[in-house]
C-alpha positions in Angstrom: -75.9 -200.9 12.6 -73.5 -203.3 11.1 -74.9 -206.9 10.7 -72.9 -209.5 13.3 -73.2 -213.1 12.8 -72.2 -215.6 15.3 -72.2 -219.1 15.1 -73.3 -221.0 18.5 -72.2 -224.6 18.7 -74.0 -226.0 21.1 -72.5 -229.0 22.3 -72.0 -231.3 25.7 -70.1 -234.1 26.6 -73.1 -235.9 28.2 -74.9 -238.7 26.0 -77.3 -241.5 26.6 -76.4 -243.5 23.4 -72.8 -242.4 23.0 -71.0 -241.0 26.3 -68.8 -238.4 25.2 -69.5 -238.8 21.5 -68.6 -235.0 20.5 -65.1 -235.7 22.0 -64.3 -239.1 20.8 -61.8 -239.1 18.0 -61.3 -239.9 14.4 -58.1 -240.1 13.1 -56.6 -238.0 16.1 -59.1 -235.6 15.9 -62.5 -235.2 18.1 -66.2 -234.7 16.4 -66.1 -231.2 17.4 -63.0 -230.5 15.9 -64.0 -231.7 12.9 -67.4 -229.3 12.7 -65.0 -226.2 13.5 -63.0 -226.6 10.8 -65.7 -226.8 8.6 -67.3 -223.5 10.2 -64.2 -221.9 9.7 -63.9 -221.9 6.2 -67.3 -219.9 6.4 -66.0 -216.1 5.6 -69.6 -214.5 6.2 -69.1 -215.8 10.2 -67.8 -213.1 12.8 -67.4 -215.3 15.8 -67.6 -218.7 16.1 -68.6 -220.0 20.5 -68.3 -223.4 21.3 -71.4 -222.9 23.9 -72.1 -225.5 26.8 -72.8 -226.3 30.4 -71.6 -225.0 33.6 -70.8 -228.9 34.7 -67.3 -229.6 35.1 -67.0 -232.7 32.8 -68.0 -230.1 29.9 -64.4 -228.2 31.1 -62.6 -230.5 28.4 -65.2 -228.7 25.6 -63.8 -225.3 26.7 -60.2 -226.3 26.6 -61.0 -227.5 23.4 -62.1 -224.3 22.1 -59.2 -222.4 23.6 -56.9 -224.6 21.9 -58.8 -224.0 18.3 -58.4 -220.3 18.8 -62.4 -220.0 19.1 -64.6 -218.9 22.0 -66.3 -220.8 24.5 -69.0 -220.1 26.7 -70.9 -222.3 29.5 -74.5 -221.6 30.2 -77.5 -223.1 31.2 -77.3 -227.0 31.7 -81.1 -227.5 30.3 -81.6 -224.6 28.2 -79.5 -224.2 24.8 -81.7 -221.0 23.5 -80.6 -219.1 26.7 -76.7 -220.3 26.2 -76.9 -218.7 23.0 -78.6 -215.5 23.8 -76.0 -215.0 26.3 -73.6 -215.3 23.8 -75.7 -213.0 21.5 -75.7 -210.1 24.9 -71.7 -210.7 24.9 -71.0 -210.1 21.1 -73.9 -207.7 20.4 -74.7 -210.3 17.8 -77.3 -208.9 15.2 -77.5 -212.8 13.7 -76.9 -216.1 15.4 -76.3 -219.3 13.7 -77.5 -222.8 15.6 -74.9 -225.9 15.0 -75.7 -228.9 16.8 -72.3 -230.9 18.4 -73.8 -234.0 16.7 -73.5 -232.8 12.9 -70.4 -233.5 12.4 -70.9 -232.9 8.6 -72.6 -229.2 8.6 -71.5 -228.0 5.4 -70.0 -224.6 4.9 -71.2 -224.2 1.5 -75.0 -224.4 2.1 -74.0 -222.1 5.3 -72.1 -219.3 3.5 -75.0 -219.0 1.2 -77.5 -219.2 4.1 -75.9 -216.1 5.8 -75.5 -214.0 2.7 -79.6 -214.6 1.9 -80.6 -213.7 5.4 -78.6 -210.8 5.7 -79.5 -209.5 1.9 -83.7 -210.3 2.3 -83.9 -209.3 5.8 -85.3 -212.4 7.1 -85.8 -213.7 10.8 -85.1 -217.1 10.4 -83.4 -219.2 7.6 -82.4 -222.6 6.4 -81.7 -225.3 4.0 -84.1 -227.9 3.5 -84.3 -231.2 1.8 -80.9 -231.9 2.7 -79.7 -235.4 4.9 -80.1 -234.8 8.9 -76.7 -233.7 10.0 -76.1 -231.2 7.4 -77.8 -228.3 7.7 -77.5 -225.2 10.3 -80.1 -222.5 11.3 -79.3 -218.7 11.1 -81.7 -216.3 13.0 -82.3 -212.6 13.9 -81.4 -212.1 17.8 -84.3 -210.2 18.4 -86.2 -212.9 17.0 -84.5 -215.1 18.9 -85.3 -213.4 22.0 -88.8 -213.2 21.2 -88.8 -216.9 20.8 -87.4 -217.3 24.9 -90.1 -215.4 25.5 -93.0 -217.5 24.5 -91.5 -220.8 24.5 -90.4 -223.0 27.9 -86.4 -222.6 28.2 -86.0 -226.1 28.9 -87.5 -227.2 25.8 -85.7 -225.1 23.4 -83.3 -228.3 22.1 -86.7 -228.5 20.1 -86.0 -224.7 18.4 -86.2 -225.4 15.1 -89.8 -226.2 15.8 -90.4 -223.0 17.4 -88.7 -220.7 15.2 -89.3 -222.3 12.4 -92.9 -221.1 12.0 -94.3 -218.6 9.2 -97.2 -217.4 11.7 -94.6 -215.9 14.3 -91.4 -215.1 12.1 -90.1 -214.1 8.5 -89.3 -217.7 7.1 -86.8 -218.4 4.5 -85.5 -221.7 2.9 -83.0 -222.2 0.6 -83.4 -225.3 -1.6 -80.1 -227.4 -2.4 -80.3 -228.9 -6.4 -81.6 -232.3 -6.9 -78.6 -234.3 -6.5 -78.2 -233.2 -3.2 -81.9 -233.4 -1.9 -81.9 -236.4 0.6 -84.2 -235.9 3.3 -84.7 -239.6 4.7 -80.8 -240.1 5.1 -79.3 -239.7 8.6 -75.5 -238.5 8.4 -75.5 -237.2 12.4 -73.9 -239.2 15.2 -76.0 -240.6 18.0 -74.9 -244.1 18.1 -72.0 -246.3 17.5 -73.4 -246.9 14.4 -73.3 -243.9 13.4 -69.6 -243.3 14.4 -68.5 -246.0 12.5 -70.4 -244.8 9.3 -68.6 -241.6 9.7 -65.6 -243.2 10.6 -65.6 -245.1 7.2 -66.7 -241.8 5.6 -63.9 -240.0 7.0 -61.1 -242.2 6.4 -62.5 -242.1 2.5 -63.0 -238.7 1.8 -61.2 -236.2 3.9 -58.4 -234.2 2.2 -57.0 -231.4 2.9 -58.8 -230.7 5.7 -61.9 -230.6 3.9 -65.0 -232.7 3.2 -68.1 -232.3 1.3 -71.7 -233.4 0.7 -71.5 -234.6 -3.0 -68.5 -236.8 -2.0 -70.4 -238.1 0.7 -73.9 -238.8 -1.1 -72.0 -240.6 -4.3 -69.4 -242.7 -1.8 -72.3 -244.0 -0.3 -74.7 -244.9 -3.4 -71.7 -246.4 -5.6 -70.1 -247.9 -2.4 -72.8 -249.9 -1.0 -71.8 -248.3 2.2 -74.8 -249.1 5.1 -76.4 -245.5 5.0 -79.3 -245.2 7.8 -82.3 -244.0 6.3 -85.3 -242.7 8.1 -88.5 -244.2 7.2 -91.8 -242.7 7.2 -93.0 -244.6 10.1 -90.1 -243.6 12.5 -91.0 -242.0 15.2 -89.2 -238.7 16.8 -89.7 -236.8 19.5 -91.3 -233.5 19.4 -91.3 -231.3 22.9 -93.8 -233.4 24.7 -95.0 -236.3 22.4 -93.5 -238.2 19.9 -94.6 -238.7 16.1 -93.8 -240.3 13.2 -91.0 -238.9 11.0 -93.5 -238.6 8.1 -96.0 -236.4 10.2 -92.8 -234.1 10.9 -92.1 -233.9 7.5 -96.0 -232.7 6.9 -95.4 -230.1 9.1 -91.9 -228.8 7.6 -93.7 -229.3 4.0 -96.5 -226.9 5.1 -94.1 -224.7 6.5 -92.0 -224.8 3.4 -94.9 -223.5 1.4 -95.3 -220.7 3.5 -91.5 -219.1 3.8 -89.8 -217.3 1.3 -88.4 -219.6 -1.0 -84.7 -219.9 -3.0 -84.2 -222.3 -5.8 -80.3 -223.1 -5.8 -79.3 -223.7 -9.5 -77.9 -227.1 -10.5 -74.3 -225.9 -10.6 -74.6 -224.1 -7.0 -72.7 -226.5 -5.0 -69.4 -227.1 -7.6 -69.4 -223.1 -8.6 -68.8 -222.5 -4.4 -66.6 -225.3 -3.4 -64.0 -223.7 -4.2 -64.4 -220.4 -1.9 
């Protein structure tokens, strides 16, 4: 059977620290407009769904979509893992791809390369690590995917990475950006109004042609003395029921790291495929 990848956007207007955030605009255009365009420059993508609720203030997300030319579908209002394997029934997807509607700056790049190493290696799960929060998508094998709903509670599954991303239960694989790229600690999603106007700035800066990338972004920001959240070791996050500190979630991604199949990405990666 031919491989079918479809990218899930999974994105609602409802926000505790920013009402509406994936809709508010920059420059004439909403959040969520700016991660589609991004997606779409990713050839190795079949579909691309702007998935969210059933509620009615989530409508505007659909008409959004339509007007984009991609699809929409609206799902569960607690569960995001069931949205998307509706959306996996629909399309006979053989591959899904996770984007969350707050990472504005997922980067095609490190995404087309994701999706040609899961396909080739036959893998269940992939993703790019060390990277800054807000960067980096998930591909995964629908039947694995399925599997997952199976063992996991529904309504906890905005937590998937955690549950998918584990070695003991699927075949792992993590692609490693080069040096000059690796930022773990830095925080590049939206979740607050600080955060919008740090991407605001960013955008205003660096967006040509309809394009923006991650080098651009790290280097504007260390030369620029531009206020850059970082997230220090004793930050705490939640995880499903409990919250620890960002540094024992990075223990557990290291250990997890160790145990996936592992791709170095040379030095030159990123400038040799900016171009595609």
């Amino acid at each position: 059977m031919k491989d079918k990848v479809v990218a899930c956007i999974i994105a609602r207007t409802g926000s505790a620290r920013l009402p509406n955030k994936v809709i508010r605009k920059i420059n004439n255009k909403t959040l969520i407009e700016y991660i589609i365009e991004k997606i779409k420059h990713t050839k190795e993508i079949d579909e691309i769904y702007l998935c969210t609720t059933k509620e009615s203030r989530d409508q505007v997300l659909v008409e959004i979509a339509e007007e984009l030319g991609i699809k929409s579908y609206q799902g569960s209002t607690t569960s995001p893992i069931s949205r998307m394997i509706d959306v996996g029934n629909i399309e006979g997807a053989t591959h899904l791809i996770r984007i969350t509607g707050d990472n504005i700056f997922t980067d095609e790049v490190f995404l087309s390369a994701m999706v040609k190493k899961h396909i080739e290696n036959e893998m269940e799960y992939t993703r790019t690590e060390m990277l800054p929060l807000g960067i980096s998508a998930e591909i995964m094998q629908f039947n694995a995917l399925k599997t997952c709903l199976e063992r996991i509670n529904p309504n906890q599954s905005e937590y998937l990475t955690y549950f998918m991303f584990d070695p003991e239960f699927y075949k792992c694989q993590v692609l490693i950006p080069p040096k000059n790229l690796q930022r773990p600690y830095y925080l590049l999603t939206v979740d607050t109004p600080e955060d919008l106007k740090r991407t605001e700035h960013l955008i205003s800066e660096l967006y040509q042609d309809n394009r923006i990338f991650l080098d651009d972004i790290i280097e504007y920001l260390e030369t620029n003395l531009v206020s850059t959240k970082e997230l220090r070791e004793s930050d705490t996050i939640k995880l499903v029921d409990k919250r620890i500190s960002y540094k024992e979630w990075r223990d557990i991604i290291e250990k997890r790291i160790e145990q996936s199949h592992i791709i170095e990405l040379g030095e030159t990666f990123y400038n040799d495929n900016k171009g595609f």
